[in-house]
ZAMI-107371 format. One record per residue (C-alpha): residue in one letter; x, y, z. Coordinates in nm, 2 decimals, padded with zeros to 4 digits. Last residue first. Layout:
# ZAMI-107371
<r 'A'; <X; Y; Z>>
...
END
This chain:
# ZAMI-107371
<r 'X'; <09.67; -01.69; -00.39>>
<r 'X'; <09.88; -01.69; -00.05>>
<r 'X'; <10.02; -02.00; -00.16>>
<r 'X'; <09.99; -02.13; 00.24>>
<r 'X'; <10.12; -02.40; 00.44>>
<r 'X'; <10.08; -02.49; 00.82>>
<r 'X'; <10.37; -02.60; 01.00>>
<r 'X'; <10.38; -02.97; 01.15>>
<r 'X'; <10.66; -03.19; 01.32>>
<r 'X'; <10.54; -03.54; 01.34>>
<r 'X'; <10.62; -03.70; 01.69>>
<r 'X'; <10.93; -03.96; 01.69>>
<r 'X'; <11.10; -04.28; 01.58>>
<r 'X'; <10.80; -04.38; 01.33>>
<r 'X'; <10.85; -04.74; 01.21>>
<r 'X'; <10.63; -04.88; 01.47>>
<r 'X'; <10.35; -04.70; 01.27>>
<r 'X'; <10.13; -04.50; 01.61>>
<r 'X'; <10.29; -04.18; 01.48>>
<r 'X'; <10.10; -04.16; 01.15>>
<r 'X'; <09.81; -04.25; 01.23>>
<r 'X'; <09.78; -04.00; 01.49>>
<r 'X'; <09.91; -03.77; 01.18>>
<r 'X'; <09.59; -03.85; 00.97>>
<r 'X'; <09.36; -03.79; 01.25>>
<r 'X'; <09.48; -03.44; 01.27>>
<r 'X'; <09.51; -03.36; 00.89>>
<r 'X'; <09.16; -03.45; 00.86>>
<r 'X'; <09.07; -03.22; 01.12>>
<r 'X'; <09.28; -02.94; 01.06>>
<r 'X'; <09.06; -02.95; 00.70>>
<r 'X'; <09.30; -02.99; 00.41>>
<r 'X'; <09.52; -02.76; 00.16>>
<r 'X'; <09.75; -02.97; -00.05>>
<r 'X'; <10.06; -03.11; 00.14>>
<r 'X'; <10.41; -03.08; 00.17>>
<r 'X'; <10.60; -03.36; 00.30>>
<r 'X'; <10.97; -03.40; 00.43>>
<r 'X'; <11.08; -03.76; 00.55>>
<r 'X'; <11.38; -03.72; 00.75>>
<r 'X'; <11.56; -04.11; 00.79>>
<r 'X'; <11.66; -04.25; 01.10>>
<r 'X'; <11.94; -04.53; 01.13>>
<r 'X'; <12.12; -04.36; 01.38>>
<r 'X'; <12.40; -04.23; 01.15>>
<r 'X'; <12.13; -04.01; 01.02>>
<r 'X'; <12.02; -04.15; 00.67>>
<r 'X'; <11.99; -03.96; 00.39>>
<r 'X'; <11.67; -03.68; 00.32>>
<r 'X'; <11.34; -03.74; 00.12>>
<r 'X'; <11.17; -03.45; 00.02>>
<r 'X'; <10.78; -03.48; -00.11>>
<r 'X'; <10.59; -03.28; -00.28>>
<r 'X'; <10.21; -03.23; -00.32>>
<r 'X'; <10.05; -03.46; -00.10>>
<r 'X'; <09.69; -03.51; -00.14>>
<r 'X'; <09.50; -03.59; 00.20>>
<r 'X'; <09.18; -03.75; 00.20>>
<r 'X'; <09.24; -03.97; 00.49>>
<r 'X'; <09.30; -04.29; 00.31>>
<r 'X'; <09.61; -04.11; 00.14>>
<r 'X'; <09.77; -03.94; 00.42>>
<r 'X'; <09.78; -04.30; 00.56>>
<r 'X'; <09.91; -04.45; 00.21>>
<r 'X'; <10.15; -04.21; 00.16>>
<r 'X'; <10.29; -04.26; 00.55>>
<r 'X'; <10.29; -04.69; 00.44>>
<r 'X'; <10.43; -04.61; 00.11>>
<r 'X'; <10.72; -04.37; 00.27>>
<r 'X'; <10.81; -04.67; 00.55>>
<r 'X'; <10.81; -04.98; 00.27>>
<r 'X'; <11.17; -05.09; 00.36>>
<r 'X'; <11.36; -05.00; 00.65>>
<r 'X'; <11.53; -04.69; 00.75>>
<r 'X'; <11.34; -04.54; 01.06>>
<r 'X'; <11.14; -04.30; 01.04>>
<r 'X'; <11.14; -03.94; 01.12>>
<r 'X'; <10.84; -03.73; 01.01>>
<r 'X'; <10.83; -03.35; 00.85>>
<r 'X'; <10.53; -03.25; 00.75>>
<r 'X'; <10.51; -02.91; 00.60>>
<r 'X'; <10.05; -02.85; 00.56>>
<r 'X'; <09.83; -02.69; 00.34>>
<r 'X'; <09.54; -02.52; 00.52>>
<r 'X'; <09.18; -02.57; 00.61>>
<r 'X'; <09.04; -02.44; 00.98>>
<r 'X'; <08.75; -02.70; 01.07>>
<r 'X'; <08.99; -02.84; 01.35>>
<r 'X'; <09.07; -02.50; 01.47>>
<r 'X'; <08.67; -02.39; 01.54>>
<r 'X'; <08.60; -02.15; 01.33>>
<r 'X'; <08.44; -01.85; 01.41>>
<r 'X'; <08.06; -01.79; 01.40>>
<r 'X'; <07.91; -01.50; 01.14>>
<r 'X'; <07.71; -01.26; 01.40>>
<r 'X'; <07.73; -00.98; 01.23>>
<r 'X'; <07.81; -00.59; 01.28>>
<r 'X'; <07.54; -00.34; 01.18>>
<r 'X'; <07.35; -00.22; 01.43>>
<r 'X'; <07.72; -00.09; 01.53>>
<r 'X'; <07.77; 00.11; 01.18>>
<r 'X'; <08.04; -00.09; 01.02>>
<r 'X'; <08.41; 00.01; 01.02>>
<r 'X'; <08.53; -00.10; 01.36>>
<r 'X'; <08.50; 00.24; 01.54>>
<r 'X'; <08.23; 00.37; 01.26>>
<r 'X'; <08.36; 00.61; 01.05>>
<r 'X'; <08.31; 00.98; 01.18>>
<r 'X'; <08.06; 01.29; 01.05>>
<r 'X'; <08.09; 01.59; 01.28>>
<r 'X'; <08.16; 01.58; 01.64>>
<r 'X'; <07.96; 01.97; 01.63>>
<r 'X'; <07.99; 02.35; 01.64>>
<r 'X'; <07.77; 02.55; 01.53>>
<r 'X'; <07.78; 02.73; 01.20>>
<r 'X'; <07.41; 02.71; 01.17>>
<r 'X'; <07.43; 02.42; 00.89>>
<r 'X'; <07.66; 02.22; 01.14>>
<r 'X'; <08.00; 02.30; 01.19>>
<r 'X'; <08.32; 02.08; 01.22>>
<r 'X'; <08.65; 02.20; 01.38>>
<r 'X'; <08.63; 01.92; 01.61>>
<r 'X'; <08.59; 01.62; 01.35>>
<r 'X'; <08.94; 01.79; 01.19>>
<r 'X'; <09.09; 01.76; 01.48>>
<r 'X'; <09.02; 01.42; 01.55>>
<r 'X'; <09.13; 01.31; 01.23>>
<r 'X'; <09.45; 01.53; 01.30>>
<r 'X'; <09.48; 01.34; 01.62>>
<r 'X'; <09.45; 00.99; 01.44>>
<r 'X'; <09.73; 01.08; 01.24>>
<r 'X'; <09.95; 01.22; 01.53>>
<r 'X'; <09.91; 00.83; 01.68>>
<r 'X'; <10.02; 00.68; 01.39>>
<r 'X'; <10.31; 00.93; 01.33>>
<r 'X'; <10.40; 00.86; 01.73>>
<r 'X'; <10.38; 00.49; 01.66>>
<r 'X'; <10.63; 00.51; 01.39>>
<r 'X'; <10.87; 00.80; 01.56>>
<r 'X'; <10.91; 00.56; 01.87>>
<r 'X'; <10.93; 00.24; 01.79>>
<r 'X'; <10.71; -00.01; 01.67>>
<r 'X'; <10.55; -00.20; 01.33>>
<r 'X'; <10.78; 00.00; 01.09>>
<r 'X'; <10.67; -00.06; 00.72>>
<r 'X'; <10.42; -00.24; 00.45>>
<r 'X'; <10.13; -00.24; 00.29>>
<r 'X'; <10.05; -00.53; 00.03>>
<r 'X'; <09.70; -00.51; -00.20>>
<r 'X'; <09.57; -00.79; -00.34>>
<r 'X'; <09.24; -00.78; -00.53>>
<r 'X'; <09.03; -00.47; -00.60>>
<r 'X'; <08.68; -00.59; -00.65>>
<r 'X'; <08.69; -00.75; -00.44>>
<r 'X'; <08.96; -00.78; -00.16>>
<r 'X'; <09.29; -00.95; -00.07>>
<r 'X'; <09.49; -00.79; 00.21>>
<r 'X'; <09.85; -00.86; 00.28>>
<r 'X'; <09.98; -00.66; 00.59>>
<r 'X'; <10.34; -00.60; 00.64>>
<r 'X'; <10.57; -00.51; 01.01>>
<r 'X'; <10.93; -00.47; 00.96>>
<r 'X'; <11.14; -00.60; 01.25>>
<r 'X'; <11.38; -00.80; 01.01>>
<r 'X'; <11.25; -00.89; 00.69>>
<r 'X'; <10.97; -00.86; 00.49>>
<r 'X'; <11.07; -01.07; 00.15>>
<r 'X'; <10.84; -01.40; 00.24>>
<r 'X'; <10.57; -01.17; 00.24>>
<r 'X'; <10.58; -01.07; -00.13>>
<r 'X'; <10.59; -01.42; -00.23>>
<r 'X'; <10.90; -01.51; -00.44>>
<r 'X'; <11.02; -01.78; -00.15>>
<r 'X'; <10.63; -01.90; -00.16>>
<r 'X'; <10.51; -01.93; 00.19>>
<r 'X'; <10.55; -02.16; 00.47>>
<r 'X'; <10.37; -02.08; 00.80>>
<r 'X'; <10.42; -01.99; 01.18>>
<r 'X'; <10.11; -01.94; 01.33>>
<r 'X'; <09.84; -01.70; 01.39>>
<r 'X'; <09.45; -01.81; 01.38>>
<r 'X'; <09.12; -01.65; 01.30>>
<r 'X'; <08.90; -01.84; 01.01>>
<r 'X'; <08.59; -01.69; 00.96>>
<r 'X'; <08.20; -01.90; 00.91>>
<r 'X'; <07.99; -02.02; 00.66>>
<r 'X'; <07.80; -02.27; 00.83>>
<r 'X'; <07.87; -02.64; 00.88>>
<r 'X'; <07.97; -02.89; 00.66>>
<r 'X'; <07.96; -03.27; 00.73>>
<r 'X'; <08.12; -03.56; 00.56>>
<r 'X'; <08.37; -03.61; 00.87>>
<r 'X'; <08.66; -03.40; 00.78>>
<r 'X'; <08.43; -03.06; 00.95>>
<r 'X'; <08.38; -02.90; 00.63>>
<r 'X'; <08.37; -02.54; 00.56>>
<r 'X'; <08.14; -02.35; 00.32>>
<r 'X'; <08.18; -01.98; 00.27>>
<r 'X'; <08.50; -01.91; 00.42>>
<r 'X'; <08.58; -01.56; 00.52>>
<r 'X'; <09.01; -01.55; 00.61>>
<r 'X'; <09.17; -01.38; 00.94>>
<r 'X'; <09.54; -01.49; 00.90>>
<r 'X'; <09.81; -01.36; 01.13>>
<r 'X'; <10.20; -01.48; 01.03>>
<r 'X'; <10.51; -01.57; 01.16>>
<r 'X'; <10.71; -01.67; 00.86>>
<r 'X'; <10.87; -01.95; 00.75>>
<r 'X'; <11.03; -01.93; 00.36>>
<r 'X'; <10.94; -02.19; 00.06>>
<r 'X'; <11.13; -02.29; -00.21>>
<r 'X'; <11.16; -02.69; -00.14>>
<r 'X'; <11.50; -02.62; -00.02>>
<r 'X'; <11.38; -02.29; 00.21>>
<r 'X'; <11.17; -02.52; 00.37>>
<r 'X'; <11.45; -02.75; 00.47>>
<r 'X'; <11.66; -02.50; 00.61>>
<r 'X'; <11.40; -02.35; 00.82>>
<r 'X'; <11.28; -02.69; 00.95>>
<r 'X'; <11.60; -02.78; 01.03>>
<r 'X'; <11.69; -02.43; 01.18>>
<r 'X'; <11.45; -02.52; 01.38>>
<r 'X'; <11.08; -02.34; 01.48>>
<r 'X'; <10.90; -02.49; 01.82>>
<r 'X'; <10.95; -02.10; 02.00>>
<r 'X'; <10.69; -02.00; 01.71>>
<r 'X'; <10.41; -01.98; 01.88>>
<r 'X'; <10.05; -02.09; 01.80>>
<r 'X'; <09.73; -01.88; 01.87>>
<r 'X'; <09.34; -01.96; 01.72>>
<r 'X'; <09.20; -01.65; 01.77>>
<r 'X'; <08.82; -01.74; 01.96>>
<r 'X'; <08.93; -01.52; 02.26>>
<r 'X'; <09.00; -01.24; 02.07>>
<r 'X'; <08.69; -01.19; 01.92>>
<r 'X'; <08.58; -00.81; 01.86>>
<r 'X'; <08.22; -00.79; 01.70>>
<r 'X'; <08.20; -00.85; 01.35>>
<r 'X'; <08.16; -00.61; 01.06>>
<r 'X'; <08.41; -00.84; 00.79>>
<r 'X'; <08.74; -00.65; 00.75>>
<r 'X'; <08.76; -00.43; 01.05>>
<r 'X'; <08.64; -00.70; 01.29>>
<r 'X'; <08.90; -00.89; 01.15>>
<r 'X'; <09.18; -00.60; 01.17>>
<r 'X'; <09.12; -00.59; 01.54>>
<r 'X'; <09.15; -00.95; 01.66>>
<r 'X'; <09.39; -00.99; 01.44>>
<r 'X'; <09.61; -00.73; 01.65>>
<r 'X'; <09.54; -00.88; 01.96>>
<r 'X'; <09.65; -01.19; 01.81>>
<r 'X'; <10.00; -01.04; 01.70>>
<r 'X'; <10.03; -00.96; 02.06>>
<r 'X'; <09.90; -01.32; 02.13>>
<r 'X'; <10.21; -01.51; 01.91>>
<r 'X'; <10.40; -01.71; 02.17>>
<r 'X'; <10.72; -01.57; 02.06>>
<r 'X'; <10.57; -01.19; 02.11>>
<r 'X'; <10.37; -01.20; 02.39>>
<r 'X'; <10.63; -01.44; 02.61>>
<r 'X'; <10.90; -01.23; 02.58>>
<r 'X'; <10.91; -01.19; 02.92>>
<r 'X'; <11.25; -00.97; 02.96>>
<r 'X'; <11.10; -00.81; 02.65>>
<r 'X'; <11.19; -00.83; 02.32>>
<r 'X'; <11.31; -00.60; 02.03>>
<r 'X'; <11.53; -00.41; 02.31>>
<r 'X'; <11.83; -00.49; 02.11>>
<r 'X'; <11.94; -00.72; 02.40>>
<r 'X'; <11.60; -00.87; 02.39>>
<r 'X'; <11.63; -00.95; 02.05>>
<r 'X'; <11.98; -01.02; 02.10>>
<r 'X'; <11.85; -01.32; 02.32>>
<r 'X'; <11.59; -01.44; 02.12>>
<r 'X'; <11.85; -01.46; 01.84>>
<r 'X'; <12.05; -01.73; 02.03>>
<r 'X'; <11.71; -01.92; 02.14>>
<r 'X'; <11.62; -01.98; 01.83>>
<r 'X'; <11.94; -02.13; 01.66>>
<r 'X'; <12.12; -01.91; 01.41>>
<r 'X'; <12.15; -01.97; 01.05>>
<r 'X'; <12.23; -01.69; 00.93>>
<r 'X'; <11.95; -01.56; 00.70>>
<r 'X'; <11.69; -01.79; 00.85>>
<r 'X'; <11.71; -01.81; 01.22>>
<r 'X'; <11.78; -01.37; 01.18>>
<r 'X'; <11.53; -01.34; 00.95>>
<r 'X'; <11.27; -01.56; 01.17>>
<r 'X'; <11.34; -01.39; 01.52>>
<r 'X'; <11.32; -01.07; 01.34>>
<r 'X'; <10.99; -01.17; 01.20>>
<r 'X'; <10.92; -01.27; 01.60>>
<r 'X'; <10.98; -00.98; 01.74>>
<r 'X'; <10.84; -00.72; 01.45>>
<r 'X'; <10.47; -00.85; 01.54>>
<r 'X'; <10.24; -00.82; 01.26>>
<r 'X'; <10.35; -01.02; 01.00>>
<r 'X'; <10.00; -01.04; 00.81>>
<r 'X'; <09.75; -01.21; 00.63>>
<r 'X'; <09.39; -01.11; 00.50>>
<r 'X'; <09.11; -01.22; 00.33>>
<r 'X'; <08.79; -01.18; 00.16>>
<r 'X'; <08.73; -00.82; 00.18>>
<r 'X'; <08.40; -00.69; 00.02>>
<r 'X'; <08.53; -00.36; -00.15>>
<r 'X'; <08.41; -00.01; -00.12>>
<r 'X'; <08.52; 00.07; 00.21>>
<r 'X'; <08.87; -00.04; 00.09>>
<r 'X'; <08.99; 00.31; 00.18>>
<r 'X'; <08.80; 00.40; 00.49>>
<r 'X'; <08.80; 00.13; 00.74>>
<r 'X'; <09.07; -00.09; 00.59>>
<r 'X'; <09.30; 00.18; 00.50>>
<r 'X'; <09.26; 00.38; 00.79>>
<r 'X'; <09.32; 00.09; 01.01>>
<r 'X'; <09.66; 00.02; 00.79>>
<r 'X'; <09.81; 00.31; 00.83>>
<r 'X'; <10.16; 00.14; 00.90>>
<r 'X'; <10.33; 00.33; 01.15>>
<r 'X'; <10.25; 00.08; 01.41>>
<r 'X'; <10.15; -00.22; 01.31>>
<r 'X'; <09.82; -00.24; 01.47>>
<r 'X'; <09.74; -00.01; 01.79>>
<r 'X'; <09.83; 00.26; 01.63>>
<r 'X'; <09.53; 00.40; 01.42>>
<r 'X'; <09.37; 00.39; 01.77>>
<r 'X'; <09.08; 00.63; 01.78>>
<r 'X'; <08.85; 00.61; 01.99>>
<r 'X'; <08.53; 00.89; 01.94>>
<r 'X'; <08.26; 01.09; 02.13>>
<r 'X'; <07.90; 01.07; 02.13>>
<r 'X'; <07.87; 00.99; 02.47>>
<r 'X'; <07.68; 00.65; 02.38>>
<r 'X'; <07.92; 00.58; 02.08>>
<r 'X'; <08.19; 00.62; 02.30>>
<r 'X'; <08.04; 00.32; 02.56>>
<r 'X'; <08.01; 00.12; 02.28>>
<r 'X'; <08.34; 00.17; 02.18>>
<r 'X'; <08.48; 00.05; 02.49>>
<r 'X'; <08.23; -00.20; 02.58>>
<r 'X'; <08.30; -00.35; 02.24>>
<r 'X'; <08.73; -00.28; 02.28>>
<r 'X'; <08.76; -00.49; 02.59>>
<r 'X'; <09.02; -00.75; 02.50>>
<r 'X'; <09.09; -00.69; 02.15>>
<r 'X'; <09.08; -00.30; 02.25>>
<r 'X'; <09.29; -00.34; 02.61>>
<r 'X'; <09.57; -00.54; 02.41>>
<r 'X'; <09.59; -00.38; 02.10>>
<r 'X'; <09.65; -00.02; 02.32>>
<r 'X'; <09.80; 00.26; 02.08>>
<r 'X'; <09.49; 00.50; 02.20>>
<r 'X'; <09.36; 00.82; 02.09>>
<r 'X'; <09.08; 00.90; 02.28>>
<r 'X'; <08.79; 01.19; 02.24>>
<r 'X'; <08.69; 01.38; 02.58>>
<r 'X'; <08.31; 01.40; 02.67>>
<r 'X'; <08.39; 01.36; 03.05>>
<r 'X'; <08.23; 01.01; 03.03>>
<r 'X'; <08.50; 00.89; 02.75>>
<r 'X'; <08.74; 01.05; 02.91>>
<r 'X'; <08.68; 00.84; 03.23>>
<r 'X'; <08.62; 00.51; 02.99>>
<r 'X'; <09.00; 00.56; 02.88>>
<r 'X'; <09.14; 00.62; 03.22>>
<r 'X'; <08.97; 00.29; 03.36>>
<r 'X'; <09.08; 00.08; 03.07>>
<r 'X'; <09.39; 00.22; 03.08>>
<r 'X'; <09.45; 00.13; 03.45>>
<r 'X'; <09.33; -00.22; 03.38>>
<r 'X'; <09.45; -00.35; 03.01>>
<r 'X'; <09.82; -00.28; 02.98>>
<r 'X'; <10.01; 00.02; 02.81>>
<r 'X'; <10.04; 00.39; 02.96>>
<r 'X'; <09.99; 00.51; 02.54>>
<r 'X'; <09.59; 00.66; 02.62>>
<r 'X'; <09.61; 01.00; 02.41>>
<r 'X'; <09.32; 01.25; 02.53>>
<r 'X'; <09.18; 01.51; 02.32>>
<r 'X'; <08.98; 01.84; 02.42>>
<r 'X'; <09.19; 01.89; 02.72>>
<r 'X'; <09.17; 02.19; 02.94>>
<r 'X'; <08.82; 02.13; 03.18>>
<r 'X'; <09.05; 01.79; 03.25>>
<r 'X'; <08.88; 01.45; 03.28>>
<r 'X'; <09.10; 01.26; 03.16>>
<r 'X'; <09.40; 01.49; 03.36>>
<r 'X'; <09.17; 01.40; 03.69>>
<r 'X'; <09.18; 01.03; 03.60>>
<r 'X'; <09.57; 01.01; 03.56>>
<r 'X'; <09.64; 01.15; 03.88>>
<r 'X'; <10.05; 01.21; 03.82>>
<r 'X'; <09.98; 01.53; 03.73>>
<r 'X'; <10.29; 01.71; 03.50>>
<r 'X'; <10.10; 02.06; 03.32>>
<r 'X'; <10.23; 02.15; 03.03>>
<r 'X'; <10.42; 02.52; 03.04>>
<r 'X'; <10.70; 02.42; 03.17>>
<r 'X'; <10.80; 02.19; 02.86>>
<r 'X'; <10.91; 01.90; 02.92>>
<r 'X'; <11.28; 01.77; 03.02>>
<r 'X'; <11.26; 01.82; 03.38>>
<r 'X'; <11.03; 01.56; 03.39>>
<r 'X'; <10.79; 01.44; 03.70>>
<r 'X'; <10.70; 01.09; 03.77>>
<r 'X'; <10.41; 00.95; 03.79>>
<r 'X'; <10.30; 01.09; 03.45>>
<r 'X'; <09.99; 01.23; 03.30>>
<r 'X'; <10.06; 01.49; 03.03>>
<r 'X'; <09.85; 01.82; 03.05>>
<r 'X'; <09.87; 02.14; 02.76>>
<r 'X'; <10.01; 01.97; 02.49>>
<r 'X'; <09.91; 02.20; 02.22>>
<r 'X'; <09.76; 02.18; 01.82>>
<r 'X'; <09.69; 02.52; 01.66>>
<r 'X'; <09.43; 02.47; 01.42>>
<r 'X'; <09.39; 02.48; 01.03>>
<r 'X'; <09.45; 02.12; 01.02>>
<r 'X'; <09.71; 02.12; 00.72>>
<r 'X'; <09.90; 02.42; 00.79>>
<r 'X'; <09.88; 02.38; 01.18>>
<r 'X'; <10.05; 02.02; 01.18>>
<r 'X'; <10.33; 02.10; 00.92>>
<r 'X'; <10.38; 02.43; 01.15>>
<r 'X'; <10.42; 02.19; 01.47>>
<r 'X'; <10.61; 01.93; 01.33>>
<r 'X'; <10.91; 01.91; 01.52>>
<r 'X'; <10.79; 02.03; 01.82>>
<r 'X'; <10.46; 01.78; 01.79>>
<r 'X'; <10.68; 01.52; 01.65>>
<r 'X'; <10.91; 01.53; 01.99>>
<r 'X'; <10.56; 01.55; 02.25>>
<r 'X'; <10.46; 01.21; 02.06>>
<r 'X'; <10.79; 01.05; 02.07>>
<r 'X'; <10.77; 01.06; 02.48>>
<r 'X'; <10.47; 01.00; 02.47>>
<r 'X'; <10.58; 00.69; 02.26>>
<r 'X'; <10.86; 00.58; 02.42>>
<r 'X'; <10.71; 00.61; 02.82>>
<r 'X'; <10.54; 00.91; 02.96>>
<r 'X'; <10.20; 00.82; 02.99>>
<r 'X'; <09.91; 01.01; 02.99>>
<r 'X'; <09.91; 01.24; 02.69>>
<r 'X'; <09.67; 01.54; 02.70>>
<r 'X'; <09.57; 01.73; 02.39>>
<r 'X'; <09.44; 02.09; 02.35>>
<r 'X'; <09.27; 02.17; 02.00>>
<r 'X'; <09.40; 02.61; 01.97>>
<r 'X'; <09.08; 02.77; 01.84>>
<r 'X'; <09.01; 02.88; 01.48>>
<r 'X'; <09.25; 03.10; 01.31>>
END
């Protein structure tokens, strides 16, 4: 048998934690299909445990178990963007390969990162920084190598799909189900990240690049919440067979126009948002904290994978994988039996030289269907003069629900739209609520067939 691969893990939390538990567990599963022994000999914590092993070492200096002489691996699961940042690039200079769960620090900083690997000849591995247990990176980077990926949409935060089931299935209100989230420990104190949807646009960030050999873009992700969600609005698109869902779309457009007669480059749509989707969609049928990932490709075509997005033994299976990956680039030999890093894929699935330049989308050149819902009040000619607005600009309606009269007077006026430029759509809507008829702002959620 080869030599033992040592691994640090700094950070003690849930998934260290579950890490050092599927290692026991696993251990001769582990051995059988590396061909290595696989030990723990260093974990980086601030505070010591009396439940590990006595045999790994407990340092609460981070950079020095980085940088160990008796670590070949280091898993990065402390969290946040500074201290891991610094930890990560230390291990990187002391030759070590990284396995990291961090969406945050990669969407952020992952093209220093990686660029900085590539320069020591080491690799960063983070299979679970996107929907946890799902092996989605690998799939993207190495099993739809062949295919030209046109688009892809995904619930990728648990939070807020629990936040959706829940408003959905029992007709709760918002902030009720917010709360057991957090009770539940779905949600944090701050659950900011998750309602507001920039943890599912770290993620994005990373499966884009994946899909279309771009540079890491989190800054240009178009980001909307879903705290604005009612049960109204959830009721009502589930009567014109549609379901709300919290969703991440990153989608290669070829020819885009701006809604003035102009067209700019091809370019890629990056945006989260809540959105209607078919009732029979496979999407619409994720429920509760399960994490999914819709990819269309060619020649392939749709392709749906699906599972835990967080917890403990999910992220610790993703984490393991990339370990055995790692293991498996260490046990490599070169033509005089040497040892080498072996043959990888490239950190975001193109070789580096390779990645494009292909411009992001502004959010007024994004194109979508639209849920309209307006409030009017109930006098004669209100529907034909909204029609005839949408109308003018372009826009072709595709159903439209009419509810009765609220005892004020005011009427719901429910309107589902063909897909449009966000442009169009936004002058259209300022027209819209300047009618003296209008009683209040138009409500809008984005709309999509996923066809």
């Amino acid at each position: 048998m080869s030599k033992s691969i040592k691994l640090a893990i700094l950070g003690l939390g849930t998934v260290g934690t579950g890490v050092i538990n599927l290692i026991s567990d696993n251990l001769d599963e582990l051995k059988r299909r590396s061909g290595r022994d696989i030990v723990i000999t260093e974990v980086g914590t601030r505070r010591q445990r009396d439940d590990i092993d006595p045999n790994i070492m407990q340092n609460s200096d981070l950079m020095a178990t980085a940088a160990s002489d008796n670590v070949d691996i280091v898993i990065e699961v402390i969290g946040g963007t500074t201290l891991a940042k610094d930890v990560i690039m230390h291990a990187i200079k002391h030759g070590k390969h990284v396995v990291t769960a961090n969406k945050a620090l990669l969407a952020e900083h992952g093209n220093e990162i990686f660029a900085f690997a590539e320069a020591n000849n080491v690799h960063v591995a983070y299979e679970a920084a996107v929907a946890g247990g799902i092996p989605i990176i690998k799939v993207m980077r190495e099993a739809l190598a062949a295919n030209k990926i046109e688009w892809l949409a995904g619930i990728i935060n648990g939070t807020g799909n629990f936040i959706m089931t829940e408003m959905r299935d029992k007709g709760r209100p918002f902030a009720d189900v917010l709360s057991e989230a957090q009770a539940l420990g779905y949600a944090e104190a701050d659950p900011t990240f998750d309602v507001e949807g920039i943890d599912a646009a770290h993620k994005l960030a990373l499966l884009a690049s994946i899909a279309f050999g771009i540079p890491l873009q989190f800054d240009k992700v178009y980001c909307e919440g879903i705290t604005g969600i009612t049960l109204q609005d959830v009721n009502y698109a589930e009567e014109l067979g549609y379901r709300i869902k919290h969703l991440g779309f990153a989608v290669r457009r070829d020819i885009q126009g701006d809604g003035q007669g102009n067209n700019d480059a091809a370019g890629i749509e990056l945006r989260v948002h809540p959105t209607l989707i078919p009732q029979n969609a496979l999407l619409a049928n994720v429920n509760g904290v399960k994490n999914a990932v819709l990819v269309n490709s060619h020649p392939l075509g749709q392709t749906l994978y699906c599972g835990d997005g967080a917890g403990a033994g999910a992220t610790a299976s993703a984490v393991m994988a990339d370990v055995m990956d790692l293991v498996r680039v260490l046990g490599s030999k070169d033509s005089n039996n040497e040892s080498t890093n072996g043959h990888h894929v490239p950190h975001l699935a193109f070789i580096p030289e390779q990645l494009s330049n292909t411009p992001i989308l502004r959010a007024e050149q994004m194109i979508t269907g639209y849920y309209l819902r307006v409030h009017a009040h109930d006098n004669p000619g209100v529907l034909a003069d909204i029609t005839r607005i949408l109308s003018d600009a372009g826009i072709n309606i595709d159903a439209i629900l009419q509810k009765p009269a609220h005892k004020l007077g005011q009427v719901p006026v429910i309107i589902l739209t063909l897909p449009v430029v966000e442009s169009q759509m936004n002058l259209a809507i300022e027209k819209i609520e300047k009618l003296e008829t209008i009683t209040d702002k138009v409500v809008r959620i984005r709309l999509d067939e996923l066809a």
